[in-house]
C-alpha positions in Angstrom: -0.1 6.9 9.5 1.4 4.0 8.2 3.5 1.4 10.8 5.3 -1.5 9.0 3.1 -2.7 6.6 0.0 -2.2 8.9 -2.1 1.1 8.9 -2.6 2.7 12.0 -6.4 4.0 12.4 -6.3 5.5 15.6 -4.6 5.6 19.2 -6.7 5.8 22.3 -5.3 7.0 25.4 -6.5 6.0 28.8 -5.0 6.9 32.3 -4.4 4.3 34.7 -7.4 4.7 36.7 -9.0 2.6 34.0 -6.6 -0.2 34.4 -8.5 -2.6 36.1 -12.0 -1.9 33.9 -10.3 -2.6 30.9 -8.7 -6.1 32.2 -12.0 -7.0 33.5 -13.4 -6.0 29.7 -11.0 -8.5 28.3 -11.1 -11.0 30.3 -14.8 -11.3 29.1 -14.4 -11.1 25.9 -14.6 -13.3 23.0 -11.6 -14.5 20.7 -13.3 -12.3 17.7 -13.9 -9.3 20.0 -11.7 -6.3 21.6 -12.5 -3.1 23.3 -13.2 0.0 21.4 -12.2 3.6 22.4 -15.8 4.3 23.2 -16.6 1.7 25.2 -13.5 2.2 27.3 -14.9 5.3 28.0 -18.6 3.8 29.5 -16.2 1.8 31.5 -14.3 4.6 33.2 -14.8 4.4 36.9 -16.6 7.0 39.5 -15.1 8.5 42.2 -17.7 6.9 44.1 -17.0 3.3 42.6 -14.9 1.2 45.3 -14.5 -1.7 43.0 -12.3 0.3 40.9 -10.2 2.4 43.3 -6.6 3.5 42.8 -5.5 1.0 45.3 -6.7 -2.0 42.6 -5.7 -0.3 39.6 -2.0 -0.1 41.4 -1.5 -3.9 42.1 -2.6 -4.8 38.6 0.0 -2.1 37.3 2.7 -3.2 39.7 1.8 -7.4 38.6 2.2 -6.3 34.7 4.9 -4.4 35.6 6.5 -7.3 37.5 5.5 -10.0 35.2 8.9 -11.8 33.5 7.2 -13.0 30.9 5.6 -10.5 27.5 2.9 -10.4 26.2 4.7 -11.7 22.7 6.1 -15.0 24.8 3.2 -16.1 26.3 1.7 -15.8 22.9 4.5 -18.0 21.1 4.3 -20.3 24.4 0.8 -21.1 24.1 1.3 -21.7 20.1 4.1 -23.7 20.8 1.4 -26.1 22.3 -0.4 -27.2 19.4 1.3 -27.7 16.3 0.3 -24.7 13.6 -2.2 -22.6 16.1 -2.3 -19.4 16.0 -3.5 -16.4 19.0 -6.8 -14.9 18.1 -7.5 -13.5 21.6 -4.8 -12.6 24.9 -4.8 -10.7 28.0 -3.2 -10.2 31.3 -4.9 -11.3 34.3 -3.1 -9.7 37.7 -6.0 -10.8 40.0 -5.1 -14.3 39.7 -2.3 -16.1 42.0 0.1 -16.4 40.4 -0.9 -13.4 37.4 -1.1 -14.9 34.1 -1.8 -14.8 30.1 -5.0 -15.5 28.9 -4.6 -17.3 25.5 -7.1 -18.1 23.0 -5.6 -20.1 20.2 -7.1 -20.9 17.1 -5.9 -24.6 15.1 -8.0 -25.7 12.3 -11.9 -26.1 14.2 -10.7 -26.1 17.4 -10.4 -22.9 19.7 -7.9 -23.6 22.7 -8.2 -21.2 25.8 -4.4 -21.6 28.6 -3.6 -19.8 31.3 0.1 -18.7 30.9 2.1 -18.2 34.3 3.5 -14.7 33.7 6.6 -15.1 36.1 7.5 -18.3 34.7 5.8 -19.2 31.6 4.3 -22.7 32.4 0.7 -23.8 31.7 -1.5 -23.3 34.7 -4.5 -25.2 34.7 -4.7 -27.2 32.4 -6.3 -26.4 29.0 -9.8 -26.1 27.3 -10.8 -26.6 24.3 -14.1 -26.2 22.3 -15.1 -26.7 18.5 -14.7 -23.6 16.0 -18.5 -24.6 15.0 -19.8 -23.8 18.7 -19.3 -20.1 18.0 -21.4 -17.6 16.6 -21.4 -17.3 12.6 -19.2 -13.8 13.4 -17.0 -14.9 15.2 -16.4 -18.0 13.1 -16.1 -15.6 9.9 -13.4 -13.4 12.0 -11.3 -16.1 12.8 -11.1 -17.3 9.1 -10.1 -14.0 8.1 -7.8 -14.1 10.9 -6.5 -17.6 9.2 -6.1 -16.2 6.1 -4.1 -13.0 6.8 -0.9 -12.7 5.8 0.1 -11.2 9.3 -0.8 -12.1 12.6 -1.6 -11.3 15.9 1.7 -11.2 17.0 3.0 -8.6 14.5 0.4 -6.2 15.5 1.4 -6.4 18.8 5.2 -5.9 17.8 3.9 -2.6 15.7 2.2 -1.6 18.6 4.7 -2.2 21.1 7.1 0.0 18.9 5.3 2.7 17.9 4.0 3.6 21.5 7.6 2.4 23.1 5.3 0.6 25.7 4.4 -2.8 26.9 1.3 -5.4 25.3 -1.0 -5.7 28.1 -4.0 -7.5 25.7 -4.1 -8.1 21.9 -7.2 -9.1 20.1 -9.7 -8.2 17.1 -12.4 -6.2 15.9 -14.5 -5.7 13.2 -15.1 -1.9 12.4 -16.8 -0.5 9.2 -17.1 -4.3 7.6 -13.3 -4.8 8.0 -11.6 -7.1 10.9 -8.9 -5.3 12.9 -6.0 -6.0 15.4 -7.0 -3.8 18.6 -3.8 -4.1 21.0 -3.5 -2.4 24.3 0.1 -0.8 25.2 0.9 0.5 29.2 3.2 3.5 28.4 4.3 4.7 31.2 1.8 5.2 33.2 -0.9 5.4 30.4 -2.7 3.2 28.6 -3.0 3.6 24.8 -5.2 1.5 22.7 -3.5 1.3 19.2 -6.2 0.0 16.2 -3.9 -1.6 13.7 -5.1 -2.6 9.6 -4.1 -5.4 8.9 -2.7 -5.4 5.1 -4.9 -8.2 3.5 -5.4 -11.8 3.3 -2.8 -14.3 2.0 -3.3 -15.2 -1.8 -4.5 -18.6 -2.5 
């Protein structure tokens, strides 16, 4: 299926019980790396599992839910920061006080990590930043194919976003099959869909 001028490789859907295990997924991962369908699945939690029960998964629905800020703005916030950056990794944290936006940011060899405020948009925090060349040759190679794309993170999240009719809850890459794609994470309803997105190619030099 094609969406926009992105291709459209798969849709994963998850149920809301596996809310708070995919948050806690992103929140570790790196700026080159996303959840796949499969792994989602590992992470599913027991009935027996207390650190995952309904009650948890409901107040991180309910602080997304809430949050006045999207996904999309706390992306264009945090590049707004740092002339010419651009989002390589975000996701929502509702475990936090206040809940925010986890950024990474990406301008020239420096990676930038902010904490967005999701009710009101200001930097909490403070920022971090550490040198492209501290990463692992991956992850460096990802994020200069992410560079040279002609479309960004934040068009794959507005694909997503429409094509779902649903809410960003996380946006960041993959690589699958040799090839780096957008993996963004959409709450519709009361479901959560992971939507794999192509991007078309690289920008000609």
């Amino acid at each position: 299926m094609t969406t926009g001028r992105f291709h459209a490789l798969r849709h994963w859907a998850f149920g809301t019980r596996l809310l708070a295990a995919v948050l806690l997924a992103l929140s570790l991962a790196s700026p080159a790396h996303a959840i796949t369908g499969s792994e989602a699945a590992a992470l599913t939690p027991q009935d027996s599992d207390n650190g995952l029960d309904v009650h948890t998964v409901r107040r991180e629905l309910d602080s997304f839910q809430a949050a006045q800020i999207s996904l999309r703005k706390a992306m264009a916030i945090a590049e707004a920061l740092h002339s010419g950056s651009i989002t390589a990794d975000i996701s929502f944290d509702g475990a936090t006080e206040p809940a925010v936006y986890r950024v990474k940011t990406m301008q020239r060899d420096r990676i930038w990590q902010h904490a967005i405020d999701a009710a009101t948009g200001h930097v909490v925090g403070g920022e971090a930043a550490s040198p492209l060349a501290s990463l692992g040759a991956e992850d460096r190679d990802n994020l200069v194919v992410l560079r040279a794309l002609r479309h960004r993170l934040a068009d794959a999240v507005r694909v997503a976003e429409h094509t779902t009719s649903g809410k960003a809850i996380s946006g960041g890459m993959m690589r699958e099959r040799g090839k780096l794609n957008f993996v963004i994470v959409v709450l519709t309803g009361s479901d959560l869909k992971e939507v794999i997105l192509e991007p078309p190619g690289v920008r000609r030099r």
